[in-house]
C-alpha positions as CSV (number, residue, x, y, z in Angstrom):
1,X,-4.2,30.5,-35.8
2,X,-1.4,28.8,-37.0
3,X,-0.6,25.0,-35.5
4,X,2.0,23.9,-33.5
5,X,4.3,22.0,-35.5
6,X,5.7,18.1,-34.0
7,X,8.8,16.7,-35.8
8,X,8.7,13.2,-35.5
9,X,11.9,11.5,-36.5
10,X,12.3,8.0,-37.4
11,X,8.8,7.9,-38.5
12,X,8.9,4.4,-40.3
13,X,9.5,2.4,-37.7
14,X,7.3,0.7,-35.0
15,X,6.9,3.8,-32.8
16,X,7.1,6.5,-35.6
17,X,4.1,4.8,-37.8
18,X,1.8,4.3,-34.6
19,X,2.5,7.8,-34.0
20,X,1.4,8.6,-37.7
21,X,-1.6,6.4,-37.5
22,X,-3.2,8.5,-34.8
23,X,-2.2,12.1,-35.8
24,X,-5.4,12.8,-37.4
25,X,-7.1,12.6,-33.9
26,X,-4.7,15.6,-32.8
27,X,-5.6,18.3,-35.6
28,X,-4.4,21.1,-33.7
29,X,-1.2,20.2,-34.4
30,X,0.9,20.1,-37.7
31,X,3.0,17.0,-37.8
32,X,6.3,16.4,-39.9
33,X,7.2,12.6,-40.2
34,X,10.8,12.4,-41.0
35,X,12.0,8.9,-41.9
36,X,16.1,8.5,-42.1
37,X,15.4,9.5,-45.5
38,X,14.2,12.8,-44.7
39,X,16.7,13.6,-41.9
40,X,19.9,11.8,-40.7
41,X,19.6,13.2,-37.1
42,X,23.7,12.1,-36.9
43,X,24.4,15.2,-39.4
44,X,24.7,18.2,-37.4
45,X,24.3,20.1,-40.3
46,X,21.3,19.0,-41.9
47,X,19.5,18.7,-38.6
48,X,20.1,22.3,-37.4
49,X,18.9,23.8,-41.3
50,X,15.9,21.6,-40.9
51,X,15.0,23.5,-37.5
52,X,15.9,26.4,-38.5
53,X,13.8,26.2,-41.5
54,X,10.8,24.5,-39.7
55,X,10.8,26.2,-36.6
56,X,8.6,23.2,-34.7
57,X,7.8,23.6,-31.2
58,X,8.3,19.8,-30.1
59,X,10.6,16.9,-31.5
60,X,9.6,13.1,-31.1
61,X,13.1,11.5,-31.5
62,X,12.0,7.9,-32.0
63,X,15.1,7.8,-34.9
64,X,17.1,4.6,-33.4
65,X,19.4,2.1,-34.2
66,X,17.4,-0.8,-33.5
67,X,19.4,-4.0,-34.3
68,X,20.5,-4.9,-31.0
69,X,22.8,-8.4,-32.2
70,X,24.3,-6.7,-35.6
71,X,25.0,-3.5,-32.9
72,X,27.7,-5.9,-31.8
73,X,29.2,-5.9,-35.2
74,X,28.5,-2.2,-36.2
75,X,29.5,-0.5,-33.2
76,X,30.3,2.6,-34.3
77,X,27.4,3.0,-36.4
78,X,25.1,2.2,-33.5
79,X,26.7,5.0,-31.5
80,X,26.2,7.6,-34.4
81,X,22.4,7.1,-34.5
82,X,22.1,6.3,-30.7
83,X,23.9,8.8,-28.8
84,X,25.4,11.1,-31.6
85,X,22.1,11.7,-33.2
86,X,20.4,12.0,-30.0
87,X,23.1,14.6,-28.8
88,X,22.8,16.2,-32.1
89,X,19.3,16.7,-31.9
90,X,19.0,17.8,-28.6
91,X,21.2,20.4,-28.8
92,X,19.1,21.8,-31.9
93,X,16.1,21.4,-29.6
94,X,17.9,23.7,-27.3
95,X,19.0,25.8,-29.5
96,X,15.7,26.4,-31.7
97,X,13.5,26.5,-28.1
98,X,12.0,23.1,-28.9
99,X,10.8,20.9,-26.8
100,X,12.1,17.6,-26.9
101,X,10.8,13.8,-26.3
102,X,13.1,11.0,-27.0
103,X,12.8,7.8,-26.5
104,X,15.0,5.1,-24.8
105,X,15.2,1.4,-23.8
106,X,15.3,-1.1,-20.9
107,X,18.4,-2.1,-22.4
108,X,20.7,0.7,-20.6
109,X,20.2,-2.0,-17.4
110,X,21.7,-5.0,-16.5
111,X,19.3,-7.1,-15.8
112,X,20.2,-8.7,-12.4
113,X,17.6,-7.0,-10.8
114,X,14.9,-8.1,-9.0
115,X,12.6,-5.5,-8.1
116,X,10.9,-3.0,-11.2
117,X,13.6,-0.8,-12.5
118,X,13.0,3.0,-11.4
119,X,14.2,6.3,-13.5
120,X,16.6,6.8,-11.2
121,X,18.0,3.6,-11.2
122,X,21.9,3.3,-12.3
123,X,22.3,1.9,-15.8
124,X,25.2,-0.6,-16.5
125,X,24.0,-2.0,-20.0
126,X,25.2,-5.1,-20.9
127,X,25.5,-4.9,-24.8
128,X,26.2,-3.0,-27.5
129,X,23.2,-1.6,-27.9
130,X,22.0,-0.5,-24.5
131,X,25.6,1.0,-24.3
132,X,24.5,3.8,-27.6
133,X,21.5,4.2,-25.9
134,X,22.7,4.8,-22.4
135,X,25.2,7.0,-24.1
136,X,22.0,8.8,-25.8
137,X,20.5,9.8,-22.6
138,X,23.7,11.6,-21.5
139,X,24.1,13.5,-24.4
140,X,20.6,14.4,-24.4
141,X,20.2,15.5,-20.6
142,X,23.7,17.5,-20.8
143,X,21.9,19.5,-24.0
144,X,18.7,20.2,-22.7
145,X,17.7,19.5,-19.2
146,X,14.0,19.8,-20.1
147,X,13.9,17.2,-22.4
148,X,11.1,14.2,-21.3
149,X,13.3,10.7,-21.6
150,X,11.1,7.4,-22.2
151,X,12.3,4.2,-21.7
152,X,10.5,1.4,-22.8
153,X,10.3,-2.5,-23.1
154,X,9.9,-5.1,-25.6
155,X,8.1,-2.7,-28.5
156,X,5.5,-4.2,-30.7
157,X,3.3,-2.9,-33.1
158,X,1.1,-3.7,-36.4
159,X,4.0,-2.7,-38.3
160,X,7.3,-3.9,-39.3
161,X,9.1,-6.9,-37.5
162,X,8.4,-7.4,-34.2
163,X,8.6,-10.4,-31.9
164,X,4.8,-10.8,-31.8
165,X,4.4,-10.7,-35.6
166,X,7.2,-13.2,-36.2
167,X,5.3,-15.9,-33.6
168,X,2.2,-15.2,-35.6
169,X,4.2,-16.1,-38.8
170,X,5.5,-19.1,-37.2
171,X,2.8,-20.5,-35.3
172,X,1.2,-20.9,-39.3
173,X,4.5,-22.6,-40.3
174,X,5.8,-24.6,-37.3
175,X,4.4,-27.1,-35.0
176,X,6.4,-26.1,-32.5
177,X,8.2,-23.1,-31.2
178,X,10.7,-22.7,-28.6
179,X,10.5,-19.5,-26.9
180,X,13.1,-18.1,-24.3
181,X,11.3,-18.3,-20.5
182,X,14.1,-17.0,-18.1
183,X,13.7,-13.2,-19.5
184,X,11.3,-11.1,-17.5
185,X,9.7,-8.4,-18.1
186,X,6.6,-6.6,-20.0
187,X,5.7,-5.6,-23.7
188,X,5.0,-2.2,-24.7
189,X,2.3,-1.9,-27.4
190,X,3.6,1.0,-29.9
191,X,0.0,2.1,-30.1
192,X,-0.1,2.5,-26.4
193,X,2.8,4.6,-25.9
194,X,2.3,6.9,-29.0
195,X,-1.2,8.2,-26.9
196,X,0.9,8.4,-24.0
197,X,3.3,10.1,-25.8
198,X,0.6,12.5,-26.9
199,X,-1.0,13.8,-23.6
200,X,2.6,14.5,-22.3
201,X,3.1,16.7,-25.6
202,X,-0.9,18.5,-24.7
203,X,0.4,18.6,-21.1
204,X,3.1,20.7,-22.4
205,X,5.9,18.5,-21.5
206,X,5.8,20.8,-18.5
207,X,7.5,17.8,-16.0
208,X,11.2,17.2,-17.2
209,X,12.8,14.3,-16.8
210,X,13.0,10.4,-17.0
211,X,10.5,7.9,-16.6
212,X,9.0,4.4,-18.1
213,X,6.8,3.6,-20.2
214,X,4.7,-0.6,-20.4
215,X,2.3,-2.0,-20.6
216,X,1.0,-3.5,-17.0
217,X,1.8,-6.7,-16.0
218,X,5.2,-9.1,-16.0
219,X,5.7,-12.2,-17.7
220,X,8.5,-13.8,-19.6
221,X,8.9,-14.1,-23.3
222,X,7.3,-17.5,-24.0
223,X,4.2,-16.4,-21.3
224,X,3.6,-13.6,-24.1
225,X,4.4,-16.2,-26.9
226,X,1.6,-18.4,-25.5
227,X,-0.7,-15.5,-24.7
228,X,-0.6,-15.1,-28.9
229,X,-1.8,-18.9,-29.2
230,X,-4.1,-18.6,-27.3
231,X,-5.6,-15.6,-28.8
232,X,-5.4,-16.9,-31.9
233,X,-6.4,-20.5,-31.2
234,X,-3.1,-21.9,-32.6
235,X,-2.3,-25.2,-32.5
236,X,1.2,-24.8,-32.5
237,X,3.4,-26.1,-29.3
238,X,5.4,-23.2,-27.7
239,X,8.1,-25.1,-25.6
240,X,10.0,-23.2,-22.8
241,X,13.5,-23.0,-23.3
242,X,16.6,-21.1,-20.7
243,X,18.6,-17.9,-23.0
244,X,21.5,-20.6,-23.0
245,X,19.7,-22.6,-25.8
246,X,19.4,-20.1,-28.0
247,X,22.4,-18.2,-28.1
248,X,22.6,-14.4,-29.8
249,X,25.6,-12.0,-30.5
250,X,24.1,-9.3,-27.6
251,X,23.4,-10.6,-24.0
252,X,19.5,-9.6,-23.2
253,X,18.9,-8.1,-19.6
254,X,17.4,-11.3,-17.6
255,X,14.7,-8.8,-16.2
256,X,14.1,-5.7,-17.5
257,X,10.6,-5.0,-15.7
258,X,10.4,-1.0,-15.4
259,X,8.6,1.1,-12.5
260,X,6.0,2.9,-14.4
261,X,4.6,4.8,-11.6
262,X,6.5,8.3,-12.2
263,X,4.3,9.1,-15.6
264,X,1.3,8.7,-13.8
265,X,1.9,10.3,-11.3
266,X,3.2,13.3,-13.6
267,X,0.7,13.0,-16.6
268,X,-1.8,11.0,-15.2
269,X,-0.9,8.0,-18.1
270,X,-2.8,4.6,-17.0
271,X,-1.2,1.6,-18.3
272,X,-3.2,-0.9,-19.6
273,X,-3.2,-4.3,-19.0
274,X,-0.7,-6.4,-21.2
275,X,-3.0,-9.0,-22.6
276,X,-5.4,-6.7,-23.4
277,X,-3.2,-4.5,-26.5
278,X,-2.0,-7.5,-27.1
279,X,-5.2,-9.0,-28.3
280,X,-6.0,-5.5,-29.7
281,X,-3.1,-5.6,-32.0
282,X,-3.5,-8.8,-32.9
283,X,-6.9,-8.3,-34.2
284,X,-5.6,-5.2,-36.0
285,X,-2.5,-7.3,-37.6
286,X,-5.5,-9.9,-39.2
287,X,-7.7,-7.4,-39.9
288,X,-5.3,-5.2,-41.7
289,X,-3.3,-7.9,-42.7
290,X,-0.2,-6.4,-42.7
């Protein structure tokens, strides 16, 4: 019987490589890891002879433009990846009958909220960024209604740079670290959401849509920053600081918390608690030592 095939695009990032680390457990399936390399999802051309070619029966669209301060700068290259690609592809998916997941960000709100974000809530992004992204999600709904939208929060992940990584790098070169404390809301452990992402693709991706995707819990960005000293028994000081002291190109939503409760009510996904990936990931990171 032949497998189903899964395209996963942007496959060497955080999201793409958890994604790759788990696909043995799902060997019913035939996956196709397409780093940037292997597919520009902003050329039209090369996307729709790819499908056409591979004929897969879902696409994991996790290809982003992920810079959010140099997306300031590089506007119009953000926008290619972020909402042309993501129009691009899910018009193929439409075309080619393939089911489509794609993944977005907290950043398509503002931020002055102060109750969890729902699906449903209006976006009104306040950078660059979150504008390609917001953008992304239009495209992508107008293409193919079907298609399952994540958003997410605060990704991190054994691999590549990540805020979690970098504290552990500086908590072994500093002896202290200031750390942002009037931003709110919760990290998303890659590993995490690539199982989640999984059981919505053997569920068929039957339940269209938008919904969020965290890990449970809410806390600022230096309550995770000492959550990582303390699992690591650092002795590094992690001193609270307001945005304003440590000015960036992009504005950062002051609370991005998301309402999580549509994709368990849909696909019965069960967030875990926050601290406990995060120690999970951390003992991967030392053990691995990547």
């Amino acid at each position: 019987m032949q497998k189903l095939k899964i395209i996963v695009t942007g496959a060497d990032g955080q999201l793409g490589r958890s994604i790759q680390h788990i696909a043995p457990a799902f060997d019913g399936y035939e996956f196709i890891f397409l780093s940037r390399a292997g597919l520009q999802v902003n050329d039209e051309a090369a996307v729709n002879a790819f499908f056409e070619k591979s004929m897969p029966g879902f696409c994991i669209n996790c290809a982003a433009y992920t810079a959010v301060d140099a997306a300031e700068t590089h506007v119009e290259e953000a926008f290619s990846v972020n909402a042309g690609g993501a129009g691009i592809l899910a018009a193929a998916c439409a075309r080619y009958h393939v089911k489509l997941i794609h993944i977005s960000t907290d950043y398509v709100f503002n931020g002055r909220s102060s109750i969890p974000y729902l699906p449903g809530s209006n976006t009104d992004p306040v950078s660059i960024y979150g504008l390609s992204k917001a953008k992304g999600e239009e495209l992508v709904m107008a293409a193919g209604p079907a298609t399952v939208i994540i958003r997410t929060s605060w990704v991190y992940s054994e691999y590549g740079k990540n805020f979690v990584k970098t504290m552990l790098r500086l908590m072994t070169e500093r002896e202290q670290v200031n750390v942002v404390n009037d931003q709110t809301g919760a990290p998303t452990y890659a590993a995490d959401l690539a199982g989640a992402i999984m059981r919505i693709v053997e569920a068929g991706a039957q339940h269209a849509g938008i919904y969020h995707y965290s890990n449970e819990g809410c806390i600022t960005w230096y309550q995770l920053a000492l959550a990582i000293k303390e699992l690591t028994g650092s002795g590094c000081q992690i001193n609270p600081i307001p945005s304003s002291e440590y000015p960036t190109p992009a504005k950062r939503p002051s609370f991005s918390l998301l309402d999580t409760a549509a994709i368990t009510g849909s696909y019965g996904i069960q967030m875990l608690p926050w601290k406990q990936s995060l120690e999970t990931c951390i003992r991967n990171i030392l053990a691995w030592r990547i």
